[in-house]
OpenMM code with the backbone's topology and positions (N, CA, C; nanometers):
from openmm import Vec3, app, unit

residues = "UNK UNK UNK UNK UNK UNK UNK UNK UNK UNK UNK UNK UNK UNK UNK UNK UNK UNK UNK UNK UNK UNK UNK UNK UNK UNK UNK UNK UNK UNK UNK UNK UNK UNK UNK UNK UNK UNK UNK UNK UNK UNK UNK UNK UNK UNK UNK UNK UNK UNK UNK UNK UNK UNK UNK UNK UNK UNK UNK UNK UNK UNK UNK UNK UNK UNK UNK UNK UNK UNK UNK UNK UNK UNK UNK UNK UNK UNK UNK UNK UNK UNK".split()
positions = [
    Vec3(-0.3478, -1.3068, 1.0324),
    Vec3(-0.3291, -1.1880, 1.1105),
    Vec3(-0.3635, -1.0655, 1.0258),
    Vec3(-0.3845, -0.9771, 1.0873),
    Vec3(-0.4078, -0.8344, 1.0105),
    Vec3(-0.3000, -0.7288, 1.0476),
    Vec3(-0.2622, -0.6505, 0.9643),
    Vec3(-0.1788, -0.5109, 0.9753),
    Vec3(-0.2711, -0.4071, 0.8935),
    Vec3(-0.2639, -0.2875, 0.9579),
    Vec3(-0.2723, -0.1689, 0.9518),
    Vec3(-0.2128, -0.0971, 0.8419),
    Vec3(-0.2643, -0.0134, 0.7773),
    Vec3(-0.1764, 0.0297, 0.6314),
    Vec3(-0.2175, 0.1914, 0.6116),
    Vec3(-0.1378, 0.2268, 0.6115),
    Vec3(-0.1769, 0.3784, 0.5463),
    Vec3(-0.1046, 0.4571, 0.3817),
    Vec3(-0.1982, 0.4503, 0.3029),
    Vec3(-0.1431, 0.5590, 0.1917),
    Vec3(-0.1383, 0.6855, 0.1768),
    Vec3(-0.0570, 0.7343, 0.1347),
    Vec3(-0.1031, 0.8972, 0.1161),
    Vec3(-0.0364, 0.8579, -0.0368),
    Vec3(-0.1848, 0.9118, -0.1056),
    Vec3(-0.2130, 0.9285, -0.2668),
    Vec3(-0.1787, 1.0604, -0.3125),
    Vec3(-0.1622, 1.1262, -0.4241),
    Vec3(-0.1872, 1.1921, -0.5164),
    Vec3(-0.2575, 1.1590, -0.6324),
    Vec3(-0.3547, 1.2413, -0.6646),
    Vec3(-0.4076, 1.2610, -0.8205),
    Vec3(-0.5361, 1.3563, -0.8368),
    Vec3(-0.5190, 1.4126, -0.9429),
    Vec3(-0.6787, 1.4875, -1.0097),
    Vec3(-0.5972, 1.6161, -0.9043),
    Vec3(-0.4482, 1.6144, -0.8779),
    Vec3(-0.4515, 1.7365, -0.8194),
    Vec3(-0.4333, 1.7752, -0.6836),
    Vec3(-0.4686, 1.6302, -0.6449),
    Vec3(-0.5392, 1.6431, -0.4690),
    Vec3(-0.4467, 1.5578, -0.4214),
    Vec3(-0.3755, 1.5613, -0.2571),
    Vec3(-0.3714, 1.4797, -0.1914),
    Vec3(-0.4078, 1.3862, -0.1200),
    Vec3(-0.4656, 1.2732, -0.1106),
    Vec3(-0.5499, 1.1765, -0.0202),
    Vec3(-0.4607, 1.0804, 0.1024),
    Vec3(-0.5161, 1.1024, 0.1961),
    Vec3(-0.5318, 0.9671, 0.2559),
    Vec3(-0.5878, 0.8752, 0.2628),
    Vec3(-0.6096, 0.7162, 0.2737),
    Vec3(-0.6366, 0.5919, 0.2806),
    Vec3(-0.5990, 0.5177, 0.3993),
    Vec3(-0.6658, 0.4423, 0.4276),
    Vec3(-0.6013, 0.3536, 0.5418),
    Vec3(-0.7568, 0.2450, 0.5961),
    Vec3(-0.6529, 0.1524, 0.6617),
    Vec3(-0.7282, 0.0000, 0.6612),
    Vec3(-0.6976, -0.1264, 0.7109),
    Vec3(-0.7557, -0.1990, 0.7425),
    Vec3(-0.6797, -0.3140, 0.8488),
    Vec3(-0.6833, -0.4413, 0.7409),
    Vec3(-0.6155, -0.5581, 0.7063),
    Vec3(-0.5785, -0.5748, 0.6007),
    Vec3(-0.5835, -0.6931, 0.6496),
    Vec3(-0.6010, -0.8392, 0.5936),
    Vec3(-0.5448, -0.9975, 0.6230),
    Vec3(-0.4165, -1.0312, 0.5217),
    Vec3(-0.3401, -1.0586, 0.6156),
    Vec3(-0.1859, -1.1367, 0.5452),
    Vec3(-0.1707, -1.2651, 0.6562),
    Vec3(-0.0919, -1.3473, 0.5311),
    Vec3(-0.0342, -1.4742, 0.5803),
    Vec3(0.0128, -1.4651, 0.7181),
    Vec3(0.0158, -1.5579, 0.8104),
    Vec3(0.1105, -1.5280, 0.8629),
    Vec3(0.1975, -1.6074, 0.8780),
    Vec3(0.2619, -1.6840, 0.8273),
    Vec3(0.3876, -1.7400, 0.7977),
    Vec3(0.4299, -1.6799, 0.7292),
    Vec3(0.3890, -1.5677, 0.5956),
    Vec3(0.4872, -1.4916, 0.5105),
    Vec3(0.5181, -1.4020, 0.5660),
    Vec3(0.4212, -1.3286, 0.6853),
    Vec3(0.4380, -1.2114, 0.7330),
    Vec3(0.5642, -1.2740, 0.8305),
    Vec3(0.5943, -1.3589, 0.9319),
    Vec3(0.6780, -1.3563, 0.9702),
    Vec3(0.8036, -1.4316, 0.9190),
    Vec3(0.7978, -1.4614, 0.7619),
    Vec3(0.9270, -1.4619, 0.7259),
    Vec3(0.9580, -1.3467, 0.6447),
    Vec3(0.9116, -1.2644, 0.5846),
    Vec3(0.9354, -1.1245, 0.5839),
    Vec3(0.8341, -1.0073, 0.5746),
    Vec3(0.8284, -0.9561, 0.6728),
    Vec3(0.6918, -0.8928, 0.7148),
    Vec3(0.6560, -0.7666, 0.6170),
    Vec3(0.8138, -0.6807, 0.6006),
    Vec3(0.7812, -0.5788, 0.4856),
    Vec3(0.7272, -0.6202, 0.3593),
    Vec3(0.7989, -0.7123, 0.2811),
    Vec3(0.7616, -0.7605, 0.1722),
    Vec3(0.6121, -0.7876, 0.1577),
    Vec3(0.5804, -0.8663, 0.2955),
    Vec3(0.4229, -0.9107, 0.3309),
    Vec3(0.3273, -0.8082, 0.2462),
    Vec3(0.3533, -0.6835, 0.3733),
    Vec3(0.2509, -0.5496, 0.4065),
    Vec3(0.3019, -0.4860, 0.2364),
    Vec3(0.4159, -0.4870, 0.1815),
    Vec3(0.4084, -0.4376, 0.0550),
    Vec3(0.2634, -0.4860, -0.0266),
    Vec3(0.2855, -0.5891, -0.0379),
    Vec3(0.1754, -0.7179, -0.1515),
    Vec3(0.0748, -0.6119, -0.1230),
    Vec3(0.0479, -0.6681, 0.0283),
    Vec3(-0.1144, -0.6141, 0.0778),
    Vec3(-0.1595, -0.4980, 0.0751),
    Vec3(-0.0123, -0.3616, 0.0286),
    Vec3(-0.0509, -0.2771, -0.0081),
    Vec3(-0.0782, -0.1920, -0.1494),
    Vec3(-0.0140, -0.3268, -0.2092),
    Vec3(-0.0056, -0.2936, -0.3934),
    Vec3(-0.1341, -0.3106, -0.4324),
    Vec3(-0.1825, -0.4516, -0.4024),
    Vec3(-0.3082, -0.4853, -0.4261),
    Vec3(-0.4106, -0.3897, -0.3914),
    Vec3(-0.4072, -0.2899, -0.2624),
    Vec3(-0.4948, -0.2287, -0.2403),
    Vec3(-0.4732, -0.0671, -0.3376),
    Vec3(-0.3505, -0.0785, -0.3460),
    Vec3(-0.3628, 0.0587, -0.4116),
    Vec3(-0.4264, 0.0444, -0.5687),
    Vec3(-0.3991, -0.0990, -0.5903),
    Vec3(-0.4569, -0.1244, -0.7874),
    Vec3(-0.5765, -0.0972, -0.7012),
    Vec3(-0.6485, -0.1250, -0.6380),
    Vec3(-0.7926, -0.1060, -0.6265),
    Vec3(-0.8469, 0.0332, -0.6448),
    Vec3(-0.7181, 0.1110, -0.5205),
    Vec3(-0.8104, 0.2288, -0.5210),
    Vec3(-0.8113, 0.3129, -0.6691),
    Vec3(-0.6822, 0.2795, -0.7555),
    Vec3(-0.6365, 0.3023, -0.8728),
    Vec3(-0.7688, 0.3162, -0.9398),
    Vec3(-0.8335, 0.2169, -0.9464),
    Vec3(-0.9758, 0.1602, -1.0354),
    Vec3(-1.0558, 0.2004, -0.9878),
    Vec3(-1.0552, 0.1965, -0.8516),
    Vec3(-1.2217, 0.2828, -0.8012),
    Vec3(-1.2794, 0.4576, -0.8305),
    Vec3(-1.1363, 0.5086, -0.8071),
    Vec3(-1.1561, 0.6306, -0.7721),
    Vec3(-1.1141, 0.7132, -0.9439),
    Vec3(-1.0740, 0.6306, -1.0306),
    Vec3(-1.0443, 0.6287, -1.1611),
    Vec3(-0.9248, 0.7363, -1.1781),
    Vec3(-0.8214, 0.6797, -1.1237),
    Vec3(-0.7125, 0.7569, -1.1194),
    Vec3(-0.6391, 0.8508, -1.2270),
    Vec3(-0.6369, 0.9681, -1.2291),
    Vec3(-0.6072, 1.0285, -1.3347),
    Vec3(-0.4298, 1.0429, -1.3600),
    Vec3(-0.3464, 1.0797, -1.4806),
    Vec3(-0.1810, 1.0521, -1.5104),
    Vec3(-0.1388, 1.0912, -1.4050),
    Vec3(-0.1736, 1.1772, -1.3147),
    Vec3(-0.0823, 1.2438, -1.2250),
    Vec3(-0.0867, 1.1370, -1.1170),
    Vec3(-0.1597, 1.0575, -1.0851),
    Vec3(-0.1367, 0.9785, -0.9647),
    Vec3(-0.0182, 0.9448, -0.9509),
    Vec3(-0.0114, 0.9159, -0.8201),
    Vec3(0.1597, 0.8803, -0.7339),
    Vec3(0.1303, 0.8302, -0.5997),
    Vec3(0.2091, 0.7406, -0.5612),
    Vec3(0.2145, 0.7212, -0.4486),
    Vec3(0.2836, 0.8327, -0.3637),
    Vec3(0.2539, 0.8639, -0.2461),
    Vec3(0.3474, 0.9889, -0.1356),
    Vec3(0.4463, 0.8649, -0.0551),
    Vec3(0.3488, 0.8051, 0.0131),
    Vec3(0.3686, 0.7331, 0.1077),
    Vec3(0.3169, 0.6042, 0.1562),
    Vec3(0.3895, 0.4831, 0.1629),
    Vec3(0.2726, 0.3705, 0.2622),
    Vec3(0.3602, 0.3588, 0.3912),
    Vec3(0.2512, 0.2999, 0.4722),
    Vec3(0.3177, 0.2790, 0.5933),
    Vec3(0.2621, 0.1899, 0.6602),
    Vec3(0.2864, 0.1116, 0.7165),
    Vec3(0.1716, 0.0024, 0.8194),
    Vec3(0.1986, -0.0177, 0.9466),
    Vec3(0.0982, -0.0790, 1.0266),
    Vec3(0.1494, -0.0899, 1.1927),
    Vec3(0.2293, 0.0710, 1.2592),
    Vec3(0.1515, 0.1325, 1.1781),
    Vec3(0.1193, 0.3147, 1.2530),
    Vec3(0.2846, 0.3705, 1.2479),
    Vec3(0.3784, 0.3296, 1.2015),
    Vec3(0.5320, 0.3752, 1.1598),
    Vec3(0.6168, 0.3057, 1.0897),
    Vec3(0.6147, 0.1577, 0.9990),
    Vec3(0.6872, 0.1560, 0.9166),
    Vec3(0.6821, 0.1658, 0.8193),
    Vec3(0.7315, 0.2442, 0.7301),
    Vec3(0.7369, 0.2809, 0.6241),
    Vec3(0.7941, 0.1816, 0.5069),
    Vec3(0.7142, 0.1746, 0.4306),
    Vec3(0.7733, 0.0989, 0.3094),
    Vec3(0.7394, 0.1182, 0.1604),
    Vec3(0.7752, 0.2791, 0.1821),
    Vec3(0.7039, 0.3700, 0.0343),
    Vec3(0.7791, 0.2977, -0.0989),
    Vec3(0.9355, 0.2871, -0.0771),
    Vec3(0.9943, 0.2055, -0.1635),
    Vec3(1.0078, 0.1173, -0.2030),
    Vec3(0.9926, 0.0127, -0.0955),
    Vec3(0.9605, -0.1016, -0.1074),
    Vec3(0.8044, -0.1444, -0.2161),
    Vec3(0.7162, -0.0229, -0.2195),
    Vec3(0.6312, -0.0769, -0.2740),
    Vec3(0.6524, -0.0137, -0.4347),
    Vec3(0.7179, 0.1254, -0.4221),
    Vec3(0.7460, 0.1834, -0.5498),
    Vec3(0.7819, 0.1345, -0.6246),
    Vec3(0.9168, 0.0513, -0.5747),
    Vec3(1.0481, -0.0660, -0.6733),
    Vec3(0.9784, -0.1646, -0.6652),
    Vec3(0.9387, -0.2347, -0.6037),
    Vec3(0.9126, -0.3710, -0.5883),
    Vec3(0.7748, -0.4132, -0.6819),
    Vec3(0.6920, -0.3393, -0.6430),
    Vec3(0.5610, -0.3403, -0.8092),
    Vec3(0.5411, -0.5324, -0.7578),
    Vec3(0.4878, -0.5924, -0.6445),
    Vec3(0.5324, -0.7198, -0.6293),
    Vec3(0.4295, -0.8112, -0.7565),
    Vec3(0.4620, -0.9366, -0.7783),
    Vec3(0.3861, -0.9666, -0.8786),
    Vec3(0.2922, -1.1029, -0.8247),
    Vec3(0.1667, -1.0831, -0.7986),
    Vec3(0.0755, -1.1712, -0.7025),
    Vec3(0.0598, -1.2842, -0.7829),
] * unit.nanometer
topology = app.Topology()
chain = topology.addChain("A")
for resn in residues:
    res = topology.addResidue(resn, chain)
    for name in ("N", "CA", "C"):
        topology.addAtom(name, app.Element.getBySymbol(name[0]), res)
């Protein structure tokens, strides 16, 4: 299945948005769906981390998936380990 993901970045100064339709399990997604959309959003943020060559100030603002849940913390604390 796919979910929907949105970041709002900081770095170099600037605020960004991101966003993207994503493949997750779906047996993990429906035994815990936040945790799921976390993974799928850590992984994407190391990416954008590397692409866009993120400078010290980067931060996460916000993630969110399926257009309102939020799981900024979940991904802040959780750092999941793939």
């Amino acid at each position: 299945m796919y979910i929907n993901i949105k970041v709002y970045l900081h770095s170099k100064g600037t605020n960004f948005l991101q966003s993207g339709s994503f493949p997750v399990p779906n047996i993990d997604f429906k035994k815990d769906p936040d945790w799921t959309a976390a993974i799928a959003a850590s992984e994407w943020i190391q990416q954008i981390k590397i692409s866009f060559a993120a400078s010290e100030d980067f931060r996460i603002d916000q993630v969110i998936y399926n257009e309102d849940i939020n799981i900024t913390e979940l991904v802040k604390k959780g750092k999941p380990i793939i």
